[in-house]
N, C-alpha and C positions, 0 to 999 in steps of 0.2 A: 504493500500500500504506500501513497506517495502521499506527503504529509498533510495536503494542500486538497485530500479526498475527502478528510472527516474538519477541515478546518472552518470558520469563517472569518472571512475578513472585511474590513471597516473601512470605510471609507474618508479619509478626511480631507475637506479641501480647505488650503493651507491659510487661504485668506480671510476665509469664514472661521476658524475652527476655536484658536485662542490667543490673544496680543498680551505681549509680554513688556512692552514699552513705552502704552500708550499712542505710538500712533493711528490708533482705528484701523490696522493691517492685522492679520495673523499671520505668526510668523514660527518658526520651527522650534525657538524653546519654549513656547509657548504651547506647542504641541507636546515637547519635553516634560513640564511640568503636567500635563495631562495623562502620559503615560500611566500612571495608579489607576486613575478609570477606568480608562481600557484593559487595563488586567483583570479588572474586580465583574469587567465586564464577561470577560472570558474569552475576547477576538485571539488570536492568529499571527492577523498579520495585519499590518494597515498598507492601503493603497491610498500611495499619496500623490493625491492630485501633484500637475509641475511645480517647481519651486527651483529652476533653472532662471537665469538670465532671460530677460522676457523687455520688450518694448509696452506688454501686456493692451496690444490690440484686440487679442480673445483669451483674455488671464490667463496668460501663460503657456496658453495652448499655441504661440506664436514665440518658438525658442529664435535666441539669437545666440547662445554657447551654453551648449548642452554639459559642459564641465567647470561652469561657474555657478553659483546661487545667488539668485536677484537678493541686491540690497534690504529691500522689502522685508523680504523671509529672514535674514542670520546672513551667517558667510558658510563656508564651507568644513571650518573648525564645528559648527553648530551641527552641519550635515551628521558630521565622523559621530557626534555626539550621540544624535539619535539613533543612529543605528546600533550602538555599543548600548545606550541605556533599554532601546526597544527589544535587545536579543537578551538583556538579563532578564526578562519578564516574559521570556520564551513568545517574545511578538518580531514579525518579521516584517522590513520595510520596503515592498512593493513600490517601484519607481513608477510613475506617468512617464510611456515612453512616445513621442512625436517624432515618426519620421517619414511621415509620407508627405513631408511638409516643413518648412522651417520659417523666423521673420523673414522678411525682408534685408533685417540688419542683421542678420548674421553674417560673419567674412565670407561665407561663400558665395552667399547671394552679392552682398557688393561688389569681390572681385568677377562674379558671371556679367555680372551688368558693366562691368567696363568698356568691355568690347569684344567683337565677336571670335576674336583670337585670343580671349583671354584660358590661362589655361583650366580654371573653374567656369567659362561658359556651360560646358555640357554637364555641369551636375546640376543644372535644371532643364525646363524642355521650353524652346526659345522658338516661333516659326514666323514666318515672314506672311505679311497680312494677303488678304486674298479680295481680291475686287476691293480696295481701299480698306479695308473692316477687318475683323477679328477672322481668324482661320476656320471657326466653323460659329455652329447656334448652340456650343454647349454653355448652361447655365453653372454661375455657381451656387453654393448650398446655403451661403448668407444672402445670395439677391443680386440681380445681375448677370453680365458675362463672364464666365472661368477664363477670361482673359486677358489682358492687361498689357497697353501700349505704354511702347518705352521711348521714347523719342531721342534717348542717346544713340542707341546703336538701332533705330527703327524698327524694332520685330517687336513680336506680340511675346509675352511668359504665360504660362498657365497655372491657375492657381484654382482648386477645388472652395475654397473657403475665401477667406478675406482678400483684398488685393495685395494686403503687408502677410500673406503667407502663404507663399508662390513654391512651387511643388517640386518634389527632389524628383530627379532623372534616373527611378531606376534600375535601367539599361545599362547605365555607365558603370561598370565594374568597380572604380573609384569610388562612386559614392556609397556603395553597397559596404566597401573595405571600410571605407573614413566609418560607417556608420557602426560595424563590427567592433573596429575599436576603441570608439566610443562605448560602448553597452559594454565590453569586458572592462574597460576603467572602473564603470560602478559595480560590475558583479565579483573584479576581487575588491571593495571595498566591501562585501559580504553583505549584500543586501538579498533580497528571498527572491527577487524576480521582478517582471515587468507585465504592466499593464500598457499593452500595444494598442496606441490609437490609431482609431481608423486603417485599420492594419489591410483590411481589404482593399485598400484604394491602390498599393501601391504598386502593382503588375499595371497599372493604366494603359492604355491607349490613346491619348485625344483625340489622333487623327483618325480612326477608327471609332471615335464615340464612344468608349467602352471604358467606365470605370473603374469597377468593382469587379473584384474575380477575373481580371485579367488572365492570359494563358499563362503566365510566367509566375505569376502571383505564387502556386507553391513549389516552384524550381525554387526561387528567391527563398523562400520560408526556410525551406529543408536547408540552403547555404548558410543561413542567418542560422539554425540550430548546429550543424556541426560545426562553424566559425566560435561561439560564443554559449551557448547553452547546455552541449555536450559534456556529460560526466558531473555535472555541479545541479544539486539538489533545489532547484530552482522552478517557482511556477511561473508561466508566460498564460496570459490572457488577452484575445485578442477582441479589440473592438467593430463589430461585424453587420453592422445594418443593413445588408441585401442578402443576411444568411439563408440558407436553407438544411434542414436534416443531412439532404446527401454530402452537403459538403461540408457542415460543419464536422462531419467525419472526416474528412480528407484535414482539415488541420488539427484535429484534436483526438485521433488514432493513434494510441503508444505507438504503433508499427511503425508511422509514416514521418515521426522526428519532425512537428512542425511545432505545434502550442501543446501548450494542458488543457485549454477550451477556450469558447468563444463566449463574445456576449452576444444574443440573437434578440432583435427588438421587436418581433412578429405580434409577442400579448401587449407591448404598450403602446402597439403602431393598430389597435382595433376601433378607435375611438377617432379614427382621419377617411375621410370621403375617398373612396378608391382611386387610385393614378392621382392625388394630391398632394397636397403638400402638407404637415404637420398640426397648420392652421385653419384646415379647413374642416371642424371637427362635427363628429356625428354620435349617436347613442351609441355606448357599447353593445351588442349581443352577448350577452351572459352566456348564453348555448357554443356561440362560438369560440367565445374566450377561454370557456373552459379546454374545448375542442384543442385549441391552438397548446394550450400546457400541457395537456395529456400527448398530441402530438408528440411533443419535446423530452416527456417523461421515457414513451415508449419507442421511438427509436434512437436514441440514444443510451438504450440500455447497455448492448453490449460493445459498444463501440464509440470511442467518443466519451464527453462528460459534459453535463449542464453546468453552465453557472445561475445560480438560482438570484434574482433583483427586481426591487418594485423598484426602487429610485436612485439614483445617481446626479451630479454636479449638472449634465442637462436635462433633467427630467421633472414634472412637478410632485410635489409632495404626494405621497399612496393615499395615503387618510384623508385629503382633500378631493382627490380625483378619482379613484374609487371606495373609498368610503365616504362619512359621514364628520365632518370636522367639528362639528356642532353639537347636538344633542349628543352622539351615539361615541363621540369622537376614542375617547380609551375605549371603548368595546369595538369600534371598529380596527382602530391600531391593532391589537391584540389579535382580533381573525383574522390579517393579512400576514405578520410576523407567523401565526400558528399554520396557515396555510402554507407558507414558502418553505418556512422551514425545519417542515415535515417532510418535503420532497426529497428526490434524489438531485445529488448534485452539492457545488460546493455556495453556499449565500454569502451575501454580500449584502452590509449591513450600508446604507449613508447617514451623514452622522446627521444625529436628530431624529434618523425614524425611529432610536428606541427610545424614544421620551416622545413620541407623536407630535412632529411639530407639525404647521400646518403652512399651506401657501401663503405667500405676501399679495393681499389686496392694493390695487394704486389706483389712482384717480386718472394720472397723468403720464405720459410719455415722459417729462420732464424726470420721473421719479424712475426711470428705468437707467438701468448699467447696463447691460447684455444687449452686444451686438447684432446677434442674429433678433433681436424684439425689435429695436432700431429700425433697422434696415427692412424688416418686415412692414413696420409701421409707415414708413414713407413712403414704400413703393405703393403700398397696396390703400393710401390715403391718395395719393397718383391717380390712380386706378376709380376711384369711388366709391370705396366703404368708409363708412363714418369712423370720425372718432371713435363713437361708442362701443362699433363692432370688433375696432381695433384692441381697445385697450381690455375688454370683455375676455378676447382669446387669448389676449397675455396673460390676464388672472389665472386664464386656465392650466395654457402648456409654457407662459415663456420661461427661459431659463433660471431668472431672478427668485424665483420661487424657491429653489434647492438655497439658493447661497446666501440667504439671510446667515447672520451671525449666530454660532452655536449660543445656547441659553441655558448658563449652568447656573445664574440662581438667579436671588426678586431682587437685587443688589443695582444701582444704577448700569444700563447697557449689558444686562443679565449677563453682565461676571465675565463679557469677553474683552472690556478696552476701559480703560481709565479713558480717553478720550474720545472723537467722535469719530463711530466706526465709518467704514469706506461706505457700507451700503446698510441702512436703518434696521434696528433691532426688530423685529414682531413685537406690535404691544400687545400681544398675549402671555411675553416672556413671565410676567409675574404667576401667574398659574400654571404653566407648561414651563420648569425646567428640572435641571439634572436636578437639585439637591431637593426639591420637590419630592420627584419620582424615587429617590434614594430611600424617603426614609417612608416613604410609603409600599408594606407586601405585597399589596392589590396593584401597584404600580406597572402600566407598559413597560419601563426598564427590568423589574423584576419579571418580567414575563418574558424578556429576551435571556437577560440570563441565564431562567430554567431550561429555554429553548435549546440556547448553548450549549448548557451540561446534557441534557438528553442525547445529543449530538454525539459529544464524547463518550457517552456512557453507555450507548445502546447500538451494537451495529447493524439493528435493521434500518437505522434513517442513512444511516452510509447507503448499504448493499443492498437493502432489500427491493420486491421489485414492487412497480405501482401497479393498481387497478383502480380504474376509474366505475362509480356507481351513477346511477340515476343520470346518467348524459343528457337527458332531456327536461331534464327537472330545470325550471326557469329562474331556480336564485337560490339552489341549494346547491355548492360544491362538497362532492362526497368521495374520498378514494382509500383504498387500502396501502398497506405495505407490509408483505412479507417477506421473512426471511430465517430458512432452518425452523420451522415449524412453530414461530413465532407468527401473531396478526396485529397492526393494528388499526382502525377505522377511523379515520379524519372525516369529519363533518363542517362544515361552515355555511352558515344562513348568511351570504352576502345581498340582504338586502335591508330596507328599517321597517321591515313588518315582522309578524310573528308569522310561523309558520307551521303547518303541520304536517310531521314528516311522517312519510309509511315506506317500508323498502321489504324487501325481502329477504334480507341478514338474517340468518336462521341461527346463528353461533348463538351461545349464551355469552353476557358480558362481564368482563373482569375489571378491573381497577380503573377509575378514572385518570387519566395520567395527567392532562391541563385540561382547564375550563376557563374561557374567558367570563364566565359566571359564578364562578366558584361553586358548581354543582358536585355534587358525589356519586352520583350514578346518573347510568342515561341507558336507557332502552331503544337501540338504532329502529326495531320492529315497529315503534308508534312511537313518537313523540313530541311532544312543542318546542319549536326552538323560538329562543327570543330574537329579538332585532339585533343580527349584526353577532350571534353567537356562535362561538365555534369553540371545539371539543374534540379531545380523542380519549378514545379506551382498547383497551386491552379485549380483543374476542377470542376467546376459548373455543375450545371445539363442543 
């Protein structure tokens, strides 16, 4: 077993998480001093968002020297630190690694932009315009063209994301080298591995339209593993948005030396108008959603591994987007945590879903930070939807939502900055934060906790396998997991009604193992569940 099967890991993003000097930044000893919670919590390993040198056009996700740390965060003596204080508390520090991509101001990008004879020209992909214009109609993913006129040396660069983070080349042998050893610099600094972004971009084509899953895409992978990951007890995770089952086997198949697994966005991309764009949102189907996890449960069983996540640094808070933040709001936290992770596969906590935080509501564009909400909002006010409809979808999915400041107590700017943080507190923080949830047993955090040790303690949430019940039940997610002559029955009423459940479970029931109602027994044959309740027990034969 590889460590990283029975683990979970946490997500911190660096600038939200905790400021150790007042400047309303978070920064890594600040992280350092939070290390004790994350142990008491029981994580793994943290994945840590970038904390590299950054212009921070998309925070950080726009590197300029991928072996220095932005001023912001600490210096590099702070790096050595955490890594050294995270491995005595048996937590390992998962790197944010960007390289389908870099700033603008990174030396290679400035010397490729010199001139066309420079010798770092071709470690981006540079082409000369076509009928006066851009080389094709590929869009990018913030708004706009994926292409970007240079008027020093007149050709167009191609850039998937912003225009300041224009796209590595590749093709070009060198950049593939430069980038290998770079990643071995930080992995003998003994970090646990890397979180690969937008790892699927990087086989590209442009002039062929072909982004994602390029033909090269796992020649490349499998070089990047034997160059750099071979032999060293390290997880890779790759970030995967046009995944599919069949392939996310081809990178996440012990046999084929590429990743430890992917992230696949399939159950949080259910709630977008088909062939759209992120913002153009629709009801979920409950039937299908479920459809879409069991999908991912069962063929990934023998081949391959899930990473199991409701929320991440781009995603909006679970409990606000599919639960109930409001009334239900700890009962819903608790069914989405009990839901995921009971699965198979390894979870991935972001920091604040174990305390339920919830979205950031705005009035105004003015109140927004996250580029991609920007850029969405001006084109698409261009276009002629209203203000209201704009700022409406932001509440919903834009990025700002995750990166409110962590809230660890009712203390002015809940305990994460003596001064004024970079992006406004939630003023929920006084009821919703850590030491809140700490000292209360009934608490979301205590309920991830136990989640945790179950984890550790029981190898059917590792191995065992799933089965999915009542598929067509319209707001009740119900599945097994066995393993060696073990069962257990996971139930969750995701919805805010009661409901009355009848199934066909014929086992007799043993122990209640969690209840987000603190029930003692449950009869899967008939029963009420309450709004937002979920449970598992123990079936005997």
């Amino acid at each position: 077993m590889k460590w990283w099967q029975n683990a979970v890991i946490y997500q911190v993003y660096p600038r939200s998480f905790q400021d150790s000097n007042g400047d309303g930044i978070g920064d890594i000893p600040g992280i350092i001093s939070r290390l004790d919670y994350l142990e008491h919590l029981g994580v793994d390993a943290i994945w840590l968002s970038p904390v590299y040198d950054s212009p921070n056009d998309d925070n950080g996700y726009d590197i300029s020297d991928y072996q220095a740390i932005h001023p912001d965060f600490g210096t590099m003596e702070d790096m050595d630190r955490l890594i050294v204080e995270a491995n005595k508390r048996n937590i390992r520090i998962v790197m944010d690694l960007v390289v389908n991509h870099t700033s603008d101001e990174h030396q290679w990008f400035v010397e490729s932009r010199r001139s066309k004879t420079n010798e770092y020209r071709d470690f981006y992909i540079w082409r000369d315009p076509v009928n006066g214009g851009p080389p094709n109609d590929l869009k990018a993913a913030f708004g706009g063209s994926a292409w970007e006129y240079d008027e020093e040396t007149e050709q167009y660069y191609f850039h998937m994301f912003s225009k300041k983070q224009p796209d590595l080349n590749w093709e070009n042998e060198l950049v593939r080298q430069s980038v290998y050893t770079m990643m071995n610099y930080w992995l003998d600094k003994g970090i646990g591995g890397f979180r690969m972004d937008v790892i699927d971009l990087i086989g590209k084509l442009p002039d062929e339209k072909i982004t994602s899953n390029g033909p090269k895409l796992h020649d490349y992978l499998q070089e990047l593993h034997e160059a750099t990951l071979k032999g060293r007890d390290v997880m890779t995770v790759g970030e995967t948005w046009g995944v599919t089952p069949e392939n996310a086997k081809l990178y996440s198949d012990t046999e084929r030396h590429e990743l430890s697994m992917v992230f696949q966005f399939e159950h949080v991309q259910l709630d977008e108008q088909p062939n759209q764009s992120k913002w153009d949102i629709k009801e979920i189907d409950f039937i299908e959603w479920k459809e879409v996890l069991t999908k991912w449960q069962v063929e990934l069983k023998d081949n391959g591994w899930n990473s199991l996540f409701w929320n991440n640094h781009d995603l909006p808070r679970v409990v606000s987007r599919y639960g109930n933040d409001s009334e239900y709001r700890i009962e819903s936290a608790k069914l989405f945590a009990i839901l995921l992770h009971l699965m198979k596969g390894t979870p991935y906590i972001f920091q604040g879903e174990e305390i339920g935080m919830t979205n950031r509501t705005i009035e105004s564009i003015d109140e927004v930070d996250d580029i991609e909400s920007i850029n969405m909002y001006n084109e698409r006010l261009d276009e002629g939807y209203t203000h209201d409809e704009l700022i409406h979808v932001i509440n919903i999915k834009g990025r700002d939502n995750a990166r409110t400041p962590m809230q660890w107590d009712d203390s002015r700017q809940a305990g994460f900055t003596m001064g004024e943080p970079w992006l406004p507190v939630q003023p929920n923080y006084k009821e919703i934060n850590v030491d809140e949830s700490r000292d209360s047993s009934d608490s979301i955090l205590n309920t991830y906790r136990q989640l945790i040790k179950l984890r550790k303690d029981n190898p059917l949430v590792v191995w065992g396998d799933y089965e999915l019940l009542l598929p067509d039940h319209p707001s009740v997610y119900a599945y097994k997991r066995s393993y060696k002559g073990k069962t257990w029955l996971i139930v969750a009423n995701v919805s805010g009604k009661v409901e009355y459940l009848v199934s066909n479970v014929t086992n007799s029931v043993g122990d209640v193992i969690v209840s987000n109602y603190n029930k003692e027994s449950f009869d899967p044959k008939e029963a009420v569940l309450e709004p937002y309740e979920a449970i598992v027990v123990e079936l005997l034969d």
